[in-house]
C-alpha positions as CSV (number, residue, x, y, z in Angstrom):
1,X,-46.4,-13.9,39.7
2,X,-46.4,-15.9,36.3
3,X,-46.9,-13.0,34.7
4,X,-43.2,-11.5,36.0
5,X,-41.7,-14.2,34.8
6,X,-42.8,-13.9,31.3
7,X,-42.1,-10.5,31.2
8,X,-38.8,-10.8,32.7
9,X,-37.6,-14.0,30.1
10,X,-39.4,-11.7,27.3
11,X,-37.0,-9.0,28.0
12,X,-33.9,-11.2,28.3
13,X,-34.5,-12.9,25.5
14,X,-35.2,-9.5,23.7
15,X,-31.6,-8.0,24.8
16,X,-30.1,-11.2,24.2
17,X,-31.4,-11.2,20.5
18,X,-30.1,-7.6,20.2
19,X,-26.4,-7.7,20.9
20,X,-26.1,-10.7,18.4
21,X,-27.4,-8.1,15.6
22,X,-24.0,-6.1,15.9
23,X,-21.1,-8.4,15.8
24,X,-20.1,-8.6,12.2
25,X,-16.4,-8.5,12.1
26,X,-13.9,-7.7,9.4
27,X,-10.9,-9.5,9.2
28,X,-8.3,-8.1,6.4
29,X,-5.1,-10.4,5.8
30,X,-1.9,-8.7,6.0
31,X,-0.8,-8.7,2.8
32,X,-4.0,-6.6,1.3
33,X,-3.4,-4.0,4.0
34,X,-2.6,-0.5,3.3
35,X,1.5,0.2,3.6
36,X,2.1,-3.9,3.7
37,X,5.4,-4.6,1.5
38,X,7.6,-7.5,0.3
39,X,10.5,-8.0,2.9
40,X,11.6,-10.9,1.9
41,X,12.3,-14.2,3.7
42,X,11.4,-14.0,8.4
43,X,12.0,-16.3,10.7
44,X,10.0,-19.6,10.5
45,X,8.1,-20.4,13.9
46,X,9.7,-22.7,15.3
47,X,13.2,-22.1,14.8
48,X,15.6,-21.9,17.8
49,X,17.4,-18.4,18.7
50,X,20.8,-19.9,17.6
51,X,18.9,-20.8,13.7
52,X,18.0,-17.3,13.4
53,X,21.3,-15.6,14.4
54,X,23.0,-18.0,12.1
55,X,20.5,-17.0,9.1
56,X,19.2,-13.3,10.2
57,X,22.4,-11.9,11.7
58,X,22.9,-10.4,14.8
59,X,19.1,-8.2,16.0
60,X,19.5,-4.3,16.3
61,X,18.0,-4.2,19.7
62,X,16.8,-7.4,22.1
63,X,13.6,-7.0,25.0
64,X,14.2,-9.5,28.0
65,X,11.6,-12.2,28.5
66,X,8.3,-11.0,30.2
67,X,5.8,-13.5,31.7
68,X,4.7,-17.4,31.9
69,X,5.5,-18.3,29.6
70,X,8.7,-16.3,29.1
71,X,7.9,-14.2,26.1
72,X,11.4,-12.0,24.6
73,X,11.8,-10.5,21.3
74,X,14.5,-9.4,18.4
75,X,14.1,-6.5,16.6
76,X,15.3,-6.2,12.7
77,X,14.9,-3.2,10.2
78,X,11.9,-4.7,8.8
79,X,10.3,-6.6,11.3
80,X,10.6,-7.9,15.0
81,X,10.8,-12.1,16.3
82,X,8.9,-13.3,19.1
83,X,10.6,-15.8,21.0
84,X,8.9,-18.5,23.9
85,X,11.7,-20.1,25.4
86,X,14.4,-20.4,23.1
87,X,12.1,-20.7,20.1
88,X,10.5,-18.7,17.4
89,X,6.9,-17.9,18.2
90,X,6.1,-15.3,15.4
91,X,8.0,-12.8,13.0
92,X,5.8,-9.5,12.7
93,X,6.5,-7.1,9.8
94,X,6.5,-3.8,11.1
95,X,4.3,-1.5,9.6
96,X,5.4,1.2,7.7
97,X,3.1,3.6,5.9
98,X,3.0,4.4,2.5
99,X,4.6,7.2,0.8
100,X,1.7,10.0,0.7
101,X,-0.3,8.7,3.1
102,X,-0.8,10.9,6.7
103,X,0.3,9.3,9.7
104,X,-1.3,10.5,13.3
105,X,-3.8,12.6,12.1
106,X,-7.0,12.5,13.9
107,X,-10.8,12.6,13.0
108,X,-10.6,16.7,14.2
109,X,-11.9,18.0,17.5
């Protein structure tokens, strides 16, 4: 009976001790990434819708709030605001590949 039990911990320990040996992760900011651009000044988080209409302009398109809490969203040329509430959350620069560079192609098959 001891013996299972040694076997049994030897093995977890052994598949435990595994996984960890995979998990590197890469992490590239932003601005480094292929197609990333100057866009000039975006919302700052934080700012209420009324701020950003006064500074921005008027948003070519708007998405209703989704969820709890109530998530909505302005879409610009360049990039799109996140709004919780009534305030800025995040501006995301849209991504935009570089001239040259092949969009949707796949790895074959």
């Amino acid at each position: 009976m001891k013996r299972r039990h040694v076997i049994t911990l030897s093995l977890t320990l052994g598949l435990l001790g595994a996984g960890q040996a995979y998990a590197d992760r890469v992490e590239v900011p932003v601005g480094q990434q292929s197609g990333a651009r100057e866009v000039g000044p975006v919302p700052n988080n934080g700012m209420t819708r009324e701020a950003v209409r006064e500074r921005f302009g008027q948003p070519q398109s708007r998405r209703a709030p989704v969820g709890d809490p109530p998530i909505s969203s302005w879409e610009y040329d360049d990039y799109v605001v996140y709004f919780e509430h009534d305030r800025v959350l995040r501006a995301v620069i849209k991504h935009r590949p570089q001239a040259g560079t092949a969009s949707g192609t796949s790895n074959g098959g």
